[in-house]
C-alpha positions in Angstrom: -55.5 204.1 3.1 -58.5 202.4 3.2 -58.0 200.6 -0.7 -54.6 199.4 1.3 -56.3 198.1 4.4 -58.6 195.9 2.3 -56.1 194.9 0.0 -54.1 193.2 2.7 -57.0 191.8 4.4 -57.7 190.2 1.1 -54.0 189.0 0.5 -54.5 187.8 4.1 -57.8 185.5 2.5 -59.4 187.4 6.0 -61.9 188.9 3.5 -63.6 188.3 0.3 -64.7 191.0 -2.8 -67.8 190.8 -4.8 -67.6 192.9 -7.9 -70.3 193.2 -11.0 -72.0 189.5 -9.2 -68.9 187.6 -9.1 -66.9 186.9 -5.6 -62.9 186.3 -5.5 -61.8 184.5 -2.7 -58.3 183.9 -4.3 -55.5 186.9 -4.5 -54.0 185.2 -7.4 -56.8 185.8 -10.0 -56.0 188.1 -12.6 -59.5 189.3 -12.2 -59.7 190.4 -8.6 -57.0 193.7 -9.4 -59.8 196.0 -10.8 -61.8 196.6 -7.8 -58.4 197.8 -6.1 -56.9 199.7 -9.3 -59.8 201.4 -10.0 -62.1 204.0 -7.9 -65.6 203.4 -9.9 -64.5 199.5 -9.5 -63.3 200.1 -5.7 -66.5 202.0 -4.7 -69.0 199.9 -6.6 -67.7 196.5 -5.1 -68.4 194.5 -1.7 -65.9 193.7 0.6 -66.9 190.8 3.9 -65.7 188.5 6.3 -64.5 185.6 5.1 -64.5 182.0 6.8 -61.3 180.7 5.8 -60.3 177.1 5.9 -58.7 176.1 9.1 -54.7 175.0 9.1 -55.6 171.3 10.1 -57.3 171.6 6.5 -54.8 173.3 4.8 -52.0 170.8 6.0 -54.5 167.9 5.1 -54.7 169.4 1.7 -50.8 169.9 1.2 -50.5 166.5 2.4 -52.9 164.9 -0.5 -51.5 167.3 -3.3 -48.2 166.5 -2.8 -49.3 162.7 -2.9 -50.6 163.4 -6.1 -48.1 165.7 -7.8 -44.6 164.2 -5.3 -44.3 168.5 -5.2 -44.2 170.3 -2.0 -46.7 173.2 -1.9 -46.8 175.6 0.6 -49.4 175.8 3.5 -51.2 178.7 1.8 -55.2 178.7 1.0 -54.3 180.4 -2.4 -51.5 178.3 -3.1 -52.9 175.0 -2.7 -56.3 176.0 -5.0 -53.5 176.8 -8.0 -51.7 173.6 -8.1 -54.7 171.6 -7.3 -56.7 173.6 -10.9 -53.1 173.2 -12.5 -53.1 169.5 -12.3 -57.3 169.3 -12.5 -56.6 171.1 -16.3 -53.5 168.6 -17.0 -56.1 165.4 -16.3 -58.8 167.2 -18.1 -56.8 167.6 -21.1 -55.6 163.9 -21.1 -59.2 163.4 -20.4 -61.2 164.4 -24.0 -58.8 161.8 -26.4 -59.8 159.0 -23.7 -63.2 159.3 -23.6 -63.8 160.0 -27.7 -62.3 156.0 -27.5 -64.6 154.9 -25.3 -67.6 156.1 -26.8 -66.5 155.2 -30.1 -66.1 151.3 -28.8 -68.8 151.6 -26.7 -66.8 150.7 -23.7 -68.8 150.6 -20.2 -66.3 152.8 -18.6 -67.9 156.2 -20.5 -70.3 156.7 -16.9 -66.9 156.8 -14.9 -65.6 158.8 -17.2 -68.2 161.6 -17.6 -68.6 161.8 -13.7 -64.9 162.6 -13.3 -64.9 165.0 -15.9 -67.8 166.3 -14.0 -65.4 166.4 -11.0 -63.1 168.2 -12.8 -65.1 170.9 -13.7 -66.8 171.4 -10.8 -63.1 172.0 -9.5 -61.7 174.5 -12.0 -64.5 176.4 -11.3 -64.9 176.4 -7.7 -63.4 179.1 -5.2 -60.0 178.7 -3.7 -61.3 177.4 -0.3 -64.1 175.3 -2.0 -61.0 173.7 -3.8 -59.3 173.2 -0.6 -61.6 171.5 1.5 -62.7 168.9 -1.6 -59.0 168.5 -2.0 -58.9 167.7 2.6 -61.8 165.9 2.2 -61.9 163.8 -1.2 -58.3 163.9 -2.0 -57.8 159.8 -1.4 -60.7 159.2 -3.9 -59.6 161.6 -6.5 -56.6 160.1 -6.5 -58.0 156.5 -6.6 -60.3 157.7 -9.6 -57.4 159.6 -11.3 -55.1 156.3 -11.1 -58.0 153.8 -12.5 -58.0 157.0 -15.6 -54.0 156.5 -15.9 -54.5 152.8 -16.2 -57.2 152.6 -18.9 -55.1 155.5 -20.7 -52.3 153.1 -20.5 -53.7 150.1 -21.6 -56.4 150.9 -24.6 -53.2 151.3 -27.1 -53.8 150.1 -30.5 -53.2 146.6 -30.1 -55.9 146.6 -27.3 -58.5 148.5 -29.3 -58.2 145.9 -32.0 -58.1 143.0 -29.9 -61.7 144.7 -28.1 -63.1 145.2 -31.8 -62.4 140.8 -32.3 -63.9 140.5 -28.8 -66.9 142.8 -30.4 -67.1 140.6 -33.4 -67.1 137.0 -31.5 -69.7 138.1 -29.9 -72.3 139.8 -32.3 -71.2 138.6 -35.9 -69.2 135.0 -35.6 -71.5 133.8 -32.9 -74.9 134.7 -35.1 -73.1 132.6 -37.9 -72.1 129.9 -35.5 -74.5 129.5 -33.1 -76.6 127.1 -35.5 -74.2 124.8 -36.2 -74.2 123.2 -33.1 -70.6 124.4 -31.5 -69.0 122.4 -28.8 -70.6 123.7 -25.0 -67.7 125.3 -23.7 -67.9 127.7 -27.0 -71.3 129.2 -26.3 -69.8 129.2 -22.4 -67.2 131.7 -23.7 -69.5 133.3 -25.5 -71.6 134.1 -22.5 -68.7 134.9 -20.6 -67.2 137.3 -22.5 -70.2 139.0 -22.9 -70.0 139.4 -19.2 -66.5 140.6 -19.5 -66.9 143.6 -21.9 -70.0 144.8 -20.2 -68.1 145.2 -17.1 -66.6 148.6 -15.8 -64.0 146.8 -15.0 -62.9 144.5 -17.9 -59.4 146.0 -18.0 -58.7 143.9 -15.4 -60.3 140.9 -17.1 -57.9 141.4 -19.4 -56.5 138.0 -20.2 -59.6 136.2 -20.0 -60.9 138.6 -22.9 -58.3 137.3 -24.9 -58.6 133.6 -24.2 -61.9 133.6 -25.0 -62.1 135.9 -27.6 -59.8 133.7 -29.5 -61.4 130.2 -28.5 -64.5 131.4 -30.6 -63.1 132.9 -33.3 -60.9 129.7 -33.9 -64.0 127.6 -33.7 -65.6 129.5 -36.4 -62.7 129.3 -38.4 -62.4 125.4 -37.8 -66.1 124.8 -39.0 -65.5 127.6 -41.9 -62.6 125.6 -43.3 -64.4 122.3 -43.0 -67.5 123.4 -44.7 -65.3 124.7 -47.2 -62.5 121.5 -48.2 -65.8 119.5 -48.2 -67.8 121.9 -50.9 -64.8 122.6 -53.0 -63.9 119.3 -54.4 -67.6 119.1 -54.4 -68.0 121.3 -57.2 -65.0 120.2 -58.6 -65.9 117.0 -59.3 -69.1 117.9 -60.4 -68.0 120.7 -62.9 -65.3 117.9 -64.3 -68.4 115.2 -64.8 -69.9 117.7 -67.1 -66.3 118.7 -68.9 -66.5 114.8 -69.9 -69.9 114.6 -71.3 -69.7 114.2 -74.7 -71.8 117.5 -75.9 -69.5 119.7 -73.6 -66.9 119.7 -76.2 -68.5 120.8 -79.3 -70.8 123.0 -77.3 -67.4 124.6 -75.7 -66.2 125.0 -79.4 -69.5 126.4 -81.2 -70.6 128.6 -78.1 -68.3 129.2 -75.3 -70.3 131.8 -73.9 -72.8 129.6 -73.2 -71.1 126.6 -72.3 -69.2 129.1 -69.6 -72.7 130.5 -68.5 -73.7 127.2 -67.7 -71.4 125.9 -65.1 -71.3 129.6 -63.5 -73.6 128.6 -60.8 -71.3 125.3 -60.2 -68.2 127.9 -60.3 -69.2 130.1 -58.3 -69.8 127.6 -55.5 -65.9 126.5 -55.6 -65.1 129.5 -53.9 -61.0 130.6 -53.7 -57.9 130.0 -51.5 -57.9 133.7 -51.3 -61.5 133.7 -49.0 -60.6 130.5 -47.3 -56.9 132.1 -46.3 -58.2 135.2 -44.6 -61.1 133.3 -42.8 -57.7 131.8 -41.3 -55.7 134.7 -40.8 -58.6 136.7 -39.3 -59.2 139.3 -41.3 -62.5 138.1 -43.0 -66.0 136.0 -41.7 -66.0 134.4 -45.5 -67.6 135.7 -48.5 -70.3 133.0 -47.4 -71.8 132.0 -44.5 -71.5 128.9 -42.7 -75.7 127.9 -43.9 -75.1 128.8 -47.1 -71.8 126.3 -47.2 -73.9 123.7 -46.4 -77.0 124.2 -48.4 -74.6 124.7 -51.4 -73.2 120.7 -50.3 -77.1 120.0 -50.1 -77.5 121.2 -53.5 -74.5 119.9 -55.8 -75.8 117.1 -57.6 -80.0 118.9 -58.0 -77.5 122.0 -59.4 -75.2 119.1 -62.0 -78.3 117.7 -62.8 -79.8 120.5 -64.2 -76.7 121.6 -66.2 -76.8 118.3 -67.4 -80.3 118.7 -68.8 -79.4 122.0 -70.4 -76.7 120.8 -72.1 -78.6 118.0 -73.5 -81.4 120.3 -74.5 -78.9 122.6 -76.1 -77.3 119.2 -78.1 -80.5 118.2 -80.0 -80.1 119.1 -83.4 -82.4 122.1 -83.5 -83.5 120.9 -87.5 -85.2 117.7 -86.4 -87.6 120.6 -85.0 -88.9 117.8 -82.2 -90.9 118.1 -78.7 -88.6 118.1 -75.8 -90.0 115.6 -72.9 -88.6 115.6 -69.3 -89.0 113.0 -67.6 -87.8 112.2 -64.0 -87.5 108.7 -62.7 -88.5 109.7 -59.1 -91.9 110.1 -60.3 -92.3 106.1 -61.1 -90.8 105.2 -57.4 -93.7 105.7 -55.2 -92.9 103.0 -52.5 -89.7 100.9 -52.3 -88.5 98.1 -54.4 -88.4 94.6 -52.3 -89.5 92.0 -54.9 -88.2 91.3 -58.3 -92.0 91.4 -59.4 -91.7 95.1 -57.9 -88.6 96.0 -60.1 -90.5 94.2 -63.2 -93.5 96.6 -62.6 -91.0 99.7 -62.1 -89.3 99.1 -64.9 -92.1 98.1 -67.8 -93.8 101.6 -66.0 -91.2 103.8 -67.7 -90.8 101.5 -70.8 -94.3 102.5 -71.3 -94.1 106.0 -70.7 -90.9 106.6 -73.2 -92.5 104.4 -75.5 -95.0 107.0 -75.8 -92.8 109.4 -76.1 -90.8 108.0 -78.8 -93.9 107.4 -80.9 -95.4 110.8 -80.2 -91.9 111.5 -82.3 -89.9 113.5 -79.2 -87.0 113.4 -78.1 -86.4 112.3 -74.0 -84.2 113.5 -71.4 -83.9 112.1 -68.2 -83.6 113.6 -65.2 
């Protein structure tokens, strides 16, 4: 009689049971049968008042469940706790894929993130009227929270992750490769702006402006990348066919083409291909070279032609005649400018001097 008495005091939620340290406040808890199925159980455990939530907080917490489920629920401390877990485990489960995203893009959203799944927790584990009153008295800002949660979910589809890994790469990688080349203003403003944006909690609903900007600076990098490189291709070009038409490139070409190939490799290599400069356009590459190098390779064409050129005189010289080799560079008699004819005279009987010394020293001279 007694084991009944309690039992419907408990159903009542007028009383609460403690058995081996834990307390059940809710009837509906597979756990809370033993100490009322069994008489070890029933004579071991704690039975005590319990201060139940009033009904202006049970109608408070029917009202704000059903605004977040559009279910009725009935007006019952037990009842309420069950939906309000049931749809606490749905958002936790949608939770977990949502936040592995976010940290693996290093969005600034993983703080709100980890506090409501902190709220979530704290929920599933709390008892029945615990769950109540949070649910009377937070209800409006769970709901707020939960919303913001659906509307990230919603938007960070595929297309937005990739257009967030572009934003990632204006910012770190094409900006460290543009920012020397003196970009227009406004570029380094969207730069610095977009920055902004992505570090923001709230850059979902910055949304368009990540894109604009995004794709301002990537399209200035590929501008300046496309420029460097229709400039440094025919470059080389012309350079490599200057060489093609010396007259020792053919024989050398015929007697030892794996030299004659060897030689212009560093000239070659410098043409780059349509392939490279294509997917700089389409977006899917920075260039197999960077925007300096581009333009120290335009620095250096003719120093690079002018050395092939010496090789391949070098390599000409009938190896029999068994004569020194002289350099010599005609910078080195230009020390000041040529104004005067008599300047021009004394340049010029300079290095008829110094080959003429040369010549009767019996070598041979190349010219650089």
């Amino acid at each position: 009689m007694l084991r009944l008495i309690l039992a419907a005091l408990f159903r009542a939620g007028e009383i609460e049971v403690t058995y081996q340290g834990n307390r059940f406040h809710n009837y509906q808890d597979p756990a809370r049968r033993t100490p009322f199925t069994n008489n070890p159980a029933f004579k071991s455990s704690l039975f005590s008042p319990r201060q139940t939530p009033g009904l202006k907080t049970l109608t408070d917490a029917v009202r704000q469940l059903e605004g977040l489920t559009g279910e009725e629920v009935d007006v019952e401390e037990g009842a309420i706790a069950t939906a309000f877990k049931k749809l606490v485990g749905e958002e936790l489960e949608k939770l977990y894929p949502l936040k592995a995203t976010v940290e693996v893009h290093r969005l600034p959203v993983l703080p709100l993130l980890s506090e409501f799944q902190q709220t979530l927790s704290g929920i599933q584990s709390s008892a029945s009227e615990d769950c109540v009153r949070t649910l009377a008295e937070n209800g409006a800002d769970f709901g707020e929270t939960r919303n913001r949660i659906r509307k990230l979910r919603e938007a960070l589809d595929a297309k937005a992750i990739a257009i967030l890994r572009q934003s990632r790469l204006a910012t770190e990688q094409v900006w460290q490769r543009l920012a020397a080349h003196s970009p227009a203003t406004e570029i380094a403003t969207s730069v610095e702006e977009l920055k902004t944006l992505l570090g923001s909690e709230h850059f979902i609903d910055s949304w368009d402006g990540i894109v604009e900007r995004t794709k301002a600076v990537l399209d200035a990098y590929k501008h300046a990348y496309c420029d460097l490189f229709d400039r440094r291709k025919p470059a080389y070009e012309t350079a490599i066919g200057e060489i093609k038409n010396r007259a020792e490139w053919g024989p050398l070409e015929a007697t030892n083409p794996g030299t004659a190939s060897s030689l212009l490799s560093q000239l070659v290599v410098r043409v780059g291909s349509d392939e490279d400069r294509d997917a700089v356009t389409r977006g899917t590459s920075l260039g197999k070279a960077s925007l300096t190098e581009m333009e120290s390779d335009l620095a250096a064409v003719d120093g690079l032609k002018s050395s092939v050129l010496v090789k391949l005189q070098e390599l000409s010289i009938d190896k029999e005649k068994k004569a020194p080799v002289r350099r010599v560079r005609l910078s080195g008699f230009f020390n000041r400018p040529i104004e005067t004819q008599v300047d021009l005279d004394k340049a010029l009987e300079l290095i008829r001097d110094s080959l003429q010394k040369c010549i009767d020293e019996g070598a041979v001279i190349i010219l650089e």
